[in-house]
PDB file with one MODEL, atoms N, CA, C and O in Angstrom:
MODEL        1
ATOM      1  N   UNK A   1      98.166  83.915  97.698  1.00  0.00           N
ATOM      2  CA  UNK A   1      98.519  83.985  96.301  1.00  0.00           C
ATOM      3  C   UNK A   1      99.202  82.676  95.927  1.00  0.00           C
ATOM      4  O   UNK A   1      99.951  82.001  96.633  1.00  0.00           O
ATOM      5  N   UNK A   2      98.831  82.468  94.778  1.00  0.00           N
ATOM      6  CA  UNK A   2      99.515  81.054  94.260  1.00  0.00           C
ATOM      7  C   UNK A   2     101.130  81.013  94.275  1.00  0.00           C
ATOM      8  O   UNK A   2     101.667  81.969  93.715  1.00  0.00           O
ATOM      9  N   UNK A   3     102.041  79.962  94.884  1.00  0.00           N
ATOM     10  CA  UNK A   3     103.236  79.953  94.440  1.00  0.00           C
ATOM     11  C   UNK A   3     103.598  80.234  93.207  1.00  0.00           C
ATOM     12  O   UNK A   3     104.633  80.861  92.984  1.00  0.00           O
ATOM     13  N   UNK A   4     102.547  79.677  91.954  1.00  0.00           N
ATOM     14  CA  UNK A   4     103.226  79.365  90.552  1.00  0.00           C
ATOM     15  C   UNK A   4     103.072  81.156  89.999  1.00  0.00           C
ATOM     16  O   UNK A   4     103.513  81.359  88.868  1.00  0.00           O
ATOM     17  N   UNK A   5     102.574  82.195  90.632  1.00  0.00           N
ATOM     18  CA  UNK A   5     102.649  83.597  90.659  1.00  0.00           C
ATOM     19  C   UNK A   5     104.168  83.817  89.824  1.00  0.00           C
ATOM     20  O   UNK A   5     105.061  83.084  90.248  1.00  0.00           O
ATOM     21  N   UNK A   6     104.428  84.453  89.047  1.00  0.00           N
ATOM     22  CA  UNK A   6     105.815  85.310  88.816  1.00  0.00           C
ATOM     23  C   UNK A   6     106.172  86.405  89.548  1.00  0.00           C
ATOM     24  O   UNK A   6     105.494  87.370  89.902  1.00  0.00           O
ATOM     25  N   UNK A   7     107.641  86.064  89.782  1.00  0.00           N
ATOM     26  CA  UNK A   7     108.062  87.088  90.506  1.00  0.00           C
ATOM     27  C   UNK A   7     107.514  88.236  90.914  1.00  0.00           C
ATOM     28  O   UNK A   7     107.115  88.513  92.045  1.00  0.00           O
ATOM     29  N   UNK A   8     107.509  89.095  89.651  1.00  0.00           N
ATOM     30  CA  UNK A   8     106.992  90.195  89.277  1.00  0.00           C
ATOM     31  C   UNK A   8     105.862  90.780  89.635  1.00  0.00           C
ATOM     32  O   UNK A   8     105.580  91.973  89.521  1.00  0.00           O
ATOM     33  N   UNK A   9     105.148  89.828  90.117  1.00  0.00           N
ATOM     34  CA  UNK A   9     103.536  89.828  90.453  1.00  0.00           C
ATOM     35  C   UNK A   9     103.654  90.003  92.198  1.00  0.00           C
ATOM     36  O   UNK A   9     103.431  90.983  92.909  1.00  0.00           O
ATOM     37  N   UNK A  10     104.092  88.647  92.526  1.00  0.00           N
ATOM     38  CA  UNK A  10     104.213  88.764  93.774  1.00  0.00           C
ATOM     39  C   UNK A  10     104.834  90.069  94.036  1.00  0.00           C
ATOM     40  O   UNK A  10     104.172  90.795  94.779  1.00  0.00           O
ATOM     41  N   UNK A  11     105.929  90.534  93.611  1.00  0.00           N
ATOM     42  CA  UNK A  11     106.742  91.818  94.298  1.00  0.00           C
ATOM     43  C   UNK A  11     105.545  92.898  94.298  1.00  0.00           C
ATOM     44  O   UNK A  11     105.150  93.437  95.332  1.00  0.00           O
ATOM     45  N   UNK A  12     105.013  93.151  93.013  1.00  0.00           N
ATOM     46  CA  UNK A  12     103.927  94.270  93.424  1.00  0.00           C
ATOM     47  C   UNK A  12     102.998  93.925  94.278  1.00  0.00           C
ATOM     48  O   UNK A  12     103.000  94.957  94.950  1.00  0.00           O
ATOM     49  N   UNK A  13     102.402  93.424  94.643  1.00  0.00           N
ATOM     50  CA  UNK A  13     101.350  92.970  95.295  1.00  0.00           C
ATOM     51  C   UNK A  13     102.231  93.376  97.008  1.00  0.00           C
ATOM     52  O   UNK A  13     101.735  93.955  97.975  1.00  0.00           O
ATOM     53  N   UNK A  14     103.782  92.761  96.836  1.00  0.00           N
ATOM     54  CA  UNK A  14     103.911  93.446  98.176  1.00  0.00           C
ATOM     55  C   UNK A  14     103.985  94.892  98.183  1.00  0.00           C
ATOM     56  O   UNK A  14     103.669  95.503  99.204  1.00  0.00           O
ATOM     57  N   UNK A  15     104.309  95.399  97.313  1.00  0.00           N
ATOM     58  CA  UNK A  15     104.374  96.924  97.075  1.00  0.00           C
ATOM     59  C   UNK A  15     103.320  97.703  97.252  1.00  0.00           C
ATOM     60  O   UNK A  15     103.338  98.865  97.659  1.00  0.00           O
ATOM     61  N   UNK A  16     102.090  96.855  96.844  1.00  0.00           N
ATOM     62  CA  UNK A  16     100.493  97.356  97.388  1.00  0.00           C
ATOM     63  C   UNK A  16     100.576  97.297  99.049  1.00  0.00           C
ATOM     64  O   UNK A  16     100.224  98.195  99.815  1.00  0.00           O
ATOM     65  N   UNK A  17     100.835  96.697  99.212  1.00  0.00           N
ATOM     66  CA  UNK A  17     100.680  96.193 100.692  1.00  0.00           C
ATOM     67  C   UNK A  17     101.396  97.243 101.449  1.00  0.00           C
ATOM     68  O   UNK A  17     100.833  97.697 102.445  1.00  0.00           O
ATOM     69  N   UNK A  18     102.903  97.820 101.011  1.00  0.00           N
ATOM     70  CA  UNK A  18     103.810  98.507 101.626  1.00  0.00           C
ATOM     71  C   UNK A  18     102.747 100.154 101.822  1.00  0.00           C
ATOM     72  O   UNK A  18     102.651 100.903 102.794  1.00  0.00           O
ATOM     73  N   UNK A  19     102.125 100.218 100.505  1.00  0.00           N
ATOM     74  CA  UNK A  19     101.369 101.348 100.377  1.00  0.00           C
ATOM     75  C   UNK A  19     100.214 101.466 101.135  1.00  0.00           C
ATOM     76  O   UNK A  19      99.778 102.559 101.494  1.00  0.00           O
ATOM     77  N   UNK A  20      99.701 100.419 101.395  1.00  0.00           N
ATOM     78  CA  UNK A  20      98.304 100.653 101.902  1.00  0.00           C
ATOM     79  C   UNK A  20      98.599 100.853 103.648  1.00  0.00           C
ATOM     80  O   UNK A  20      98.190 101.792 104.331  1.00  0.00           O
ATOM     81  N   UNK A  21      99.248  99.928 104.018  1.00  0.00           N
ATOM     82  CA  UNK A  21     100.267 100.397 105.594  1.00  0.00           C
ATOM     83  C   UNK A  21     100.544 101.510 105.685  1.00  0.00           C
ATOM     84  O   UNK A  21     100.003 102.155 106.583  1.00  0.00           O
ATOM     85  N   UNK A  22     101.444 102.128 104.835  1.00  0.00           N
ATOM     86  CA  UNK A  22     101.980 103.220 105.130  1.00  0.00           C
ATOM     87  C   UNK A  22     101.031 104.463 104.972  1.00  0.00           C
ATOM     88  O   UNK A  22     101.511 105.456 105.518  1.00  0.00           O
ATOM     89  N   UNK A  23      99.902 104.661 104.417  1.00  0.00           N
ATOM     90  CA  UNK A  23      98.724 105.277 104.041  1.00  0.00           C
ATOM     91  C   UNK A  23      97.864 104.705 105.195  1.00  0.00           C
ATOM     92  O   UNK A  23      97.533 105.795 105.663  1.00  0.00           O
ATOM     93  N   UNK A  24      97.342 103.927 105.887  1.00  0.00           N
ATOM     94  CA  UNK A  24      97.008 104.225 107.662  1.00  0.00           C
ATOM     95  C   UNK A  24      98.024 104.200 108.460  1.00  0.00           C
ATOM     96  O   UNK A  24      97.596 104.141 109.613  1.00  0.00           O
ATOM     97  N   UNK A  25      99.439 104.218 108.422  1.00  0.00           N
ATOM     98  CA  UNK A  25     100.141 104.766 109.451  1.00  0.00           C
ATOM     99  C   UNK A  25      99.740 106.377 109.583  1.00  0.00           C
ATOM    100  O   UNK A  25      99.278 106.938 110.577  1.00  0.00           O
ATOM    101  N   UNK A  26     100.100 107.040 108.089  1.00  0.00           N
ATOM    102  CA  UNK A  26     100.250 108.555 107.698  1.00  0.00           C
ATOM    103  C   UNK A  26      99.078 108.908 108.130  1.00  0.00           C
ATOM    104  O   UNK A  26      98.957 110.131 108.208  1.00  0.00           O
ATOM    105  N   UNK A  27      97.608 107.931 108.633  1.00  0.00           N
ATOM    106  CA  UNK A  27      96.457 108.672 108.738  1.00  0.00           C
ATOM    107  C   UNK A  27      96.771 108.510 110.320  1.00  0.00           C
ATOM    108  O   UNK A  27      96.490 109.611 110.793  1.00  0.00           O
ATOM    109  N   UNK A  28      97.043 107.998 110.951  1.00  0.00           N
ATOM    110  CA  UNK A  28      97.524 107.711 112.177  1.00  0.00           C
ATOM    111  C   UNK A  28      96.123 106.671 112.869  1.00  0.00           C
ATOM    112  O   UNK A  28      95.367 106.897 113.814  1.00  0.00           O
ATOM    113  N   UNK A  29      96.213 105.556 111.968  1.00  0.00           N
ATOM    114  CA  UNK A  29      94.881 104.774 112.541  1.00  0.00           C
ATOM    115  C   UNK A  29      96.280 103.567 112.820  1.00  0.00           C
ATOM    116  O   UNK A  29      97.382 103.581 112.271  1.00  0.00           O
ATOM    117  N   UNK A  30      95.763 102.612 113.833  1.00  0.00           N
ATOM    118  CA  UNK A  30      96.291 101.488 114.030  1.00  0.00           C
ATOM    119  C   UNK A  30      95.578 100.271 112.806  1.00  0.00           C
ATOM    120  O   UNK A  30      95.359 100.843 111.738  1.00  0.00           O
ATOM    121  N   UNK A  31      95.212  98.822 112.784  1.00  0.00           N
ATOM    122  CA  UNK A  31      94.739  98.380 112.166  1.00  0.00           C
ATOM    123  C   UNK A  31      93.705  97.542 112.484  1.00  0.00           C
ATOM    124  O   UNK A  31      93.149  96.694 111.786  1.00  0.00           O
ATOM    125  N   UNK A  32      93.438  97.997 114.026  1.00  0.00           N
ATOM    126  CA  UNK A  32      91.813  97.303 114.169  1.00  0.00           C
ATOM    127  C   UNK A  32      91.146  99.077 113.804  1.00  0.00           C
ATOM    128  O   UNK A  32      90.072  99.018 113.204  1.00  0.00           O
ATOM    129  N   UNK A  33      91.385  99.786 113.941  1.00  0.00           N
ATOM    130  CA  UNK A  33      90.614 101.144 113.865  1.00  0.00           C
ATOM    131  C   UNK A  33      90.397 101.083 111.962  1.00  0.00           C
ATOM    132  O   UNK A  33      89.356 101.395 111.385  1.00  0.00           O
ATOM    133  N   UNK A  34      91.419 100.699 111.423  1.00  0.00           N
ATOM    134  CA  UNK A  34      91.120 100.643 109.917  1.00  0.00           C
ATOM    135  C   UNK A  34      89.874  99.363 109.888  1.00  0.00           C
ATOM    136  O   UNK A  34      88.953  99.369 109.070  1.00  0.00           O
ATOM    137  N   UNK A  35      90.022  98.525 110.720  1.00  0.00           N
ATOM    138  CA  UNK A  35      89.434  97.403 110.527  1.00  0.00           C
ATOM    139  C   UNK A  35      87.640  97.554 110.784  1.00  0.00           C
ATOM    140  O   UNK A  35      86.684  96.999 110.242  1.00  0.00           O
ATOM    141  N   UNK A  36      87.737  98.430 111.714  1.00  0.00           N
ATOM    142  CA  UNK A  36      86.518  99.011 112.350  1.00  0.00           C
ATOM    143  C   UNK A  36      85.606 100.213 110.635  1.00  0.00           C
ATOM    144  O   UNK A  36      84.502 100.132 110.097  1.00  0.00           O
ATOM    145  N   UNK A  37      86.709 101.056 110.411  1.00  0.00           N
ATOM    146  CA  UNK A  37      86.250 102.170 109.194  1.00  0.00           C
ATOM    147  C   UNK A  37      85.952 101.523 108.299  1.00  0.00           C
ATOM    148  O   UNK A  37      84.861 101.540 107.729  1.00  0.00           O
ATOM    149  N   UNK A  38      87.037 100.747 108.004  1.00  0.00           N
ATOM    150  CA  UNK A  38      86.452  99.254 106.867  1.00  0.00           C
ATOM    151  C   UNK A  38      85.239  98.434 106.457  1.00  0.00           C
ATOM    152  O   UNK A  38      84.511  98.445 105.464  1.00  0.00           O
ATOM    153  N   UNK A  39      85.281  97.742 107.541  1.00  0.00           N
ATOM    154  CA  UNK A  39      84.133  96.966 107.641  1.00  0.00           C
ATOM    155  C   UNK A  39      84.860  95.316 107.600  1.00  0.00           C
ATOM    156  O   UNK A  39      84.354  94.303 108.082  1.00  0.00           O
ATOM    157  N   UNK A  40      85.987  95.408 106.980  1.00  0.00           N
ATOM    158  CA  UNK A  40      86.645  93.975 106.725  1.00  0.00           C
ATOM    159  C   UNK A  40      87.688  93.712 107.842  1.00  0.00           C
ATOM    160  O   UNK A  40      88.223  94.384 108.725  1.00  0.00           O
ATOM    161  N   UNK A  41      87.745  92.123 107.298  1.00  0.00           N
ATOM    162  CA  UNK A  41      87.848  91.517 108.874  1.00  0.00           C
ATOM    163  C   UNK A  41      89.653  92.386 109.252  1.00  0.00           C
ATOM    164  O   UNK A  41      90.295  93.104 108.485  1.00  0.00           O
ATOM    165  N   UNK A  42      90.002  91.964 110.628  1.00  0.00           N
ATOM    166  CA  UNK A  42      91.609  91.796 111.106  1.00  0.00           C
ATOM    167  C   UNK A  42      92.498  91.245 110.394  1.00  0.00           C
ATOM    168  O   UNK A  42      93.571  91.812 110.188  1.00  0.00           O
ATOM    169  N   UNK A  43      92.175  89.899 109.835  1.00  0.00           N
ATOM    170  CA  UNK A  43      93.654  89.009 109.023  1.00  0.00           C
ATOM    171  C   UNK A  43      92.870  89.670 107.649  1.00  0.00           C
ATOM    172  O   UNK A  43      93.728  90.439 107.216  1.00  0.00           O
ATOM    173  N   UNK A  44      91.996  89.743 106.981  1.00  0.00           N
ATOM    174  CA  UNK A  44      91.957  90.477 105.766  1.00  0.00           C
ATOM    175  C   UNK A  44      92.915  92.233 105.256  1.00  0.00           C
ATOM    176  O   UNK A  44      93.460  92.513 104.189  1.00  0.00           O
ATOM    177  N   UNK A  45      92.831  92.727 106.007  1.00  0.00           N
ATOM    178  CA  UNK A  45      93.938  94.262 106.661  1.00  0.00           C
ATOM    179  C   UNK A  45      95.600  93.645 106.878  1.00  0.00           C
ATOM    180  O   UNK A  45      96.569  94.052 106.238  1.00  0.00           O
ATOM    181  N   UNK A  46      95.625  92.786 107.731  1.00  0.00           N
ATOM    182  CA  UNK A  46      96.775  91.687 107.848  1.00  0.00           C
ATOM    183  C   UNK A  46      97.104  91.208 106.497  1.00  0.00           C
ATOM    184  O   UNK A  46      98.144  91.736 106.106  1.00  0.00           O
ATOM    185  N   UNK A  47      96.572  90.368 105.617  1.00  0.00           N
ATOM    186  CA  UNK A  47      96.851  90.043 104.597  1.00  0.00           C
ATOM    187  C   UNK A  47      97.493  91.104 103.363  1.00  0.00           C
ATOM    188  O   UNK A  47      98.610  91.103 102.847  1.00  0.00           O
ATOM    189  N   UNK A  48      96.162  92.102 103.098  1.00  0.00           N
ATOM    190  CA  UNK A  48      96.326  92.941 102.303  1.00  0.00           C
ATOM    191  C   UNK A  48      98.023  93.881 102.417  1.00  0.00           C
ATOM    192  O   UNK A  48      98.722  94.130 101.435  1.00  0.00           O
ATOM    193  N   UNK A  49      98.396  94.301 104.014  1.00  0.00           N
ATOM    194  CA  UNK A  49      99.294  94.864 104.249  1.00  0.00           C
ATOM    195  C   UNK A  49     100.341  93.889 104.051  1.00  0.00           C
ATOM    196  O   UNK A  49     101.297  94.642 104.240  1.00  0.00           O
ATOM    197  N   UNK A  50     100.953  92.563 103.766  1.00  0.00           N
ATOM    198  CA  UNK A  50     101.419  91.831 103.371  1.00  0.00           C
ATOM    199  C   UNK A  50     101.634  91.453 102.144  1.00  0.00           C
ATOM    200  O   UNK A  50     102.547  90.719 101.765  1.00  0.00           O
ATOM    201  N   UNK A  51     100.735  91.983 101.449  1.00  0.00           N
ATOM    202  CA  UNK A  51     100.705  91.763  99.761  1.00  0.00           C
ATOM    203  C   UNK A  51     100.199  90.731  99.540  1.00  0.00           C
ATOM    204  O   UNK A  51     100.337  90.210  98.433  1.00  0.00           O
ATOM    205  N   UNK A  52      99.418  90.101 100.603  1.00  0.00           N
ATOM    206  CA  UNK A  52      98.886  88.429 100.048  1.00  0.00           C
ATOM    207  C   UNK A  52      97.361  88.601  99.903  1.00  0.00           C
ATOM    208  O   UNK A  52      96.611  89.024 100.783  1.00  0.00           O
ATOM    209  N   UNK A  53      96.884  88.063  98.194  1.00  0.00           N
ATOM    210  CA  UNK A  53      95.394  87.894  98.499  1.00  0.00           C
ATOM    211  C   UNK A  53      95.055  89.321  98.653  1.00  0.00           C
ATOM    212  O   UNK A  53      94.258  89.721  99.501  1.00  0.00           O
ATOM    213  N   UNK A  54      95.659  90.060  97.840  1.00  0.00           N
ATOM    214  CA  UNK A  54      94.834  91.876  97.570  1.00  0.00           C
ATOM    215  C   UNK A  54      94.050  91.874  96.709  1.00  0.00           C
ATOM    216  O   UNK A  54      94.392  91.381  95.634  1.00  0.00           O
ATOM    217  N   UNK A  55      92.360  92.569  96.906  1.00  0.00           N
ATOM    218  CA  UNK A  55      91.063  91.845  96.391  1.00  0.00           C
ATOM    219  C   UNK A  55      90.735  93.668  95.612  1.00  0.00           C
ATOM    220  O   UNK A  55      90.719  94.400  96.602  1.00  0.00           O
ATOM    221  N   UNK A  56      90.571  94.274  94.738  1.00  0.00           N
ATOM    222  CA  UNK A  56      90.063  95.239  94.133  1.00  0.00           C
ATOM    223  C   UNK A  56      88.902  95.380  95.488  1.00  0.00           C
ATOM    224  O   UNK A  56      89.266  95.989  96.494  1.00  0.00           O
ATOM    225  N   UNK A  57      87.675  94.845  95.427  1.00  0.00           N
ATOM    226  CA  UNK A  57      86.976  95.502  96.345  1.00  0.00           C
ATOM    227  C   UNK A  57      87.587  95.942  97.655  1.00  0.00           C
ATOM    228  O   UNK A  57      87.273  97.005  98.190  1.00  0.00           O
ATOM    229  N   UNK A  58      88.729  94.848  98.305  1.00  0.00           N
ATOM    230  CA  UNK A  58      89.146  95.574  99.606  1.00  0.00           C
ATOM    231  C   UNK A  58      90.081  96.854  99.425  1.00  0.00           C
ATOM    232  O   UNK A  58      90.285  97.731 100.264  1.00  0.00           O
ATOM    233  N   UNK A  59      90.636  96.751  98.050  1.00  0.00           N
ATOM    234  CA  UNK A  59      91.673  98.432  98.292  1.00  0.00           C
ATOM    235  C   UNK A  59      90.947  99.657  97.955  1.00  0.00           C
ATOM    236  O   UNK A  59      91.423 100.791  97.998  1.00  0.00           O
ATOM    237  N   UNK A  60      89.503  99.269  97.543  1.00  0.00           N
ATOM    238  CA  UNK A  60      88.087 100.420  97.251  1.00  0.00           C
ATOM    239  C   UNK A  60      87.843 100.619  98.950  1.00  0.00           C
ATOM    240  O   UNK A  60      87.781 101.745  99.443  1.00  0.00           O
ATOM    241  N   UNK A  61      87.723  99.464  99.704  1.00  0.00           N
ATOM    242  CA  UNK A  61      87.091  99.805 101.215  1.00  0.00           C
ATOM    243  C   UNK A  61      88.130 100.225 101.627  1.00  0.00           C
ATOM    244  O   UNK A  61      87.988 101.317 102.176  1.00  0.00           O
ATOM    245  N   UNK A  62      89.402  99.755 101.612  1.00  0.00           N
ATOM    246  CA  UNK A  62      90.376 100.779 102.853  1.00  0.00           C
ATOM    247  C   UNK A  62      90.707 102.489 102.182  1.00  0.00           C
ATOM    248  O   UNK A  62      90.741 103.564 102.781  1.00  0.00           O
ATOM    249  N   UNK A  63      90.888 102.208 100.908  1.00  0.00           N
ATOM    250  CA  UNK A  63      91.112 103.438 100.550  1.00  0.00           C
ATOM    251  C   UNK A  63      89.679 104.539 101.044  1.00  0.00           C
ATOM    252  O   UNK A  63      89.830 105.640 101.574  1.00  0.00           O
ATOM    253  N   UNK A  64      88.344 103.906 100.713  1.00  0.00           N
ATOM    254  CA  UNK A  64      87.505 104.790 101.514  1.00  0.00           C
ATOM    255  C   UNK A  64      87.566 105.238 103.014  1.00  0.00           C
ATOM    256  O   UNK A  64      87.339 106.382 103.408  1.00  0.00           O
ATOM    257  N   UNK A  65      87.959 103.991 103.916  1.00  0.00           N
ATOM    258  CA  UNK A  65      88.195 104.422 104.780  1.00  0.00           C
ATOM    259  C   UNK A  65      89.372 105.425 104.984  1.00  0.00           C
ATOM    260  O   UNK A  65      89.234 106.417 105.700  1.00  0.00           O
ATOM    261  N   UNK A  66      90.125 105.237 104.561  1.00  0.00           N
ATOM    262  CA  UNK A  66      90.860 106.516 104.797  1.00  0.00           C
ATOM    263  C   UNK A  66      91.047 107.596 104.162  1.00  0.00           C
ATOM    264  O   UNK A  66      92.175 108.090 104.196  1.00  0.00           O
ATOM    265  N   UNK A  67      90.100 108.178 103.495  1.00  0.00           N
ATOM    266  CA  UNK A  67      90.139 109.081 102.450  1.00  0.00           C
ATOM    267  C   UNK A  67      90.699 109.214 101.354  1.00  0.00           C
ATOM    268  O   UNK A  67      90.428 110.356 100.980  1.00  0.00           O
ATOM    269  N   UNK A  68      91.392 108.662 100.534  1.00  0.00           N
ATOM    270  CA  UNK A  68      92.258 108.410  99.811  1.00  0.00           C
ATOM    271  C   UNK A  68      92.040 108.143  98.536  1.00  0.00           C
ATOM    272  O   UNK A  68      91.109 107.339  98.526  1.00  0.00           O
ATOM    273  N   UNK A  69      92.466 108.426  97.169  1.00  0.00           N
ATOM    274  CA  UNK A  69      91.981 107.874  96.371  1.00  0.00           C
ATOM    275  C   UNK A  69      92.586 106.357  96.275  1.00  0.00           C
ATOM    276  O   UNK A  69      93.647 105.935  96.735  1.00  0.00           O
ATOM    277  N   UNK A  70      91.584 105.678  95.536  1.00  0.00           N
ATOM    278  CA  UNK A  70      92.392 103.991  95.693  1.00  0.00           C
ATOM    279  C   UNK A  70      93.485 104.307  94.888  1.00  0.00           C
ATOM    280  O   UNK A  70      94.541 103.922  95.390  1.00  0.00           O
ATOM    281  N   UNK A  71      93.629 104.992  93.588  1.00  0.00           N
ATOM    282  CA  UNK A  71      94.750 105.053  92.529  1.00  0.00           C
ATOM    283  C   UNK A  71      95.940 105.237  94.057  1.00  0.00           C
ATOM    284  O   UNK A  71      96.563 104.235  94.408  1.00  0.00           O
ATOM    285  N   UNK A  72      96.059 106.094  94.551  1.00  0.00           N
ATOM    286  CA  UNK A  72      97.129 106.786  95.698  1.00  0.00           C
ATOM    287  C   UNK A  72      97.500 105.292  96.488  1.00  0.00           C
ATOM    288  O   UNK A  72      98.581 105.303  97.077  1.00  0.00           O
ATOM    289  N   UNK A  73      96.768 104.114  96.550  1.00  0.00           N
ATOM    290  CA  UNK A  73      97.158 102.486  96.988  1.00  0.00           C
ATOM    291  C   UNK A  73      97.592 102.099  96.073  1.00  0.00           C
ATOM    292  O   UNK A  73      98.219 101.096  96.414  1.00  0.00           O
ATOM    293  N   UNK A  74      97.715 102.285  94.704  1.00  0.00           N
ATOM    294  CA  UNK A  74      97.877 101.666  93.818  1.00  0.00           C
ATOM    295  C   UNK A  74      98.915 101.831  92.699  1.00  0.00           C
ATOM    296  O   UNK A  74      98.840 101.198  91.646  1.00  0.00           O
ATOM    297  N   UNK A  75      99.962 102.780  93.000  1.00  0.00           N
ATOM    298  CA  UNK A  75     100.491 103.590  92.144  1.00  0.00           C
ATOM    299  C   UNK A  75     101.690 102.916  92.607  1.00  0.00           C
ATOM    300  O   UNK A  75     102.789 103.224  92.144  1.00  0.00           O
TER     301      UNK A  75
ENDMDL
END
């Protein structure tokens, strides 16, 4: 994500990230097993759970992979 980002932005984006972790912990997958249900790479799962560089299509693929609605990543 760009430095010149506002605060505000960056913080949610980690807040996505906090959610999408904690939603394959609760499924009890590690994050090559999400990585595997996924289809997307290791540092992409890495990233996303970081809040950096969260892509609409990837919180559609993890949320599929784990059953979930994406809104439930996103809230």
């Amino acid at each position: 994500m760009p430095d010149d980002q506002p605060e505000w932005i960056r913080l949610a984006c980690q807040e996505q990230g906090v959610r999408v972790r904690k939603a394959r912990e609760y499924a009890n997958l590690t994050q090559e097993e999400l990585v595997e249900r996924s289809g997307l790479s290791r540092s992409t799962i890495q990233r996303v759970e970081s809040g950096i560089g969260i892509k609409w299509v990837h919180l559609v693929r993890i949320a599929k992979a784990l059953g979930v609605p994406v809104a439930d990543l996103v809230r």
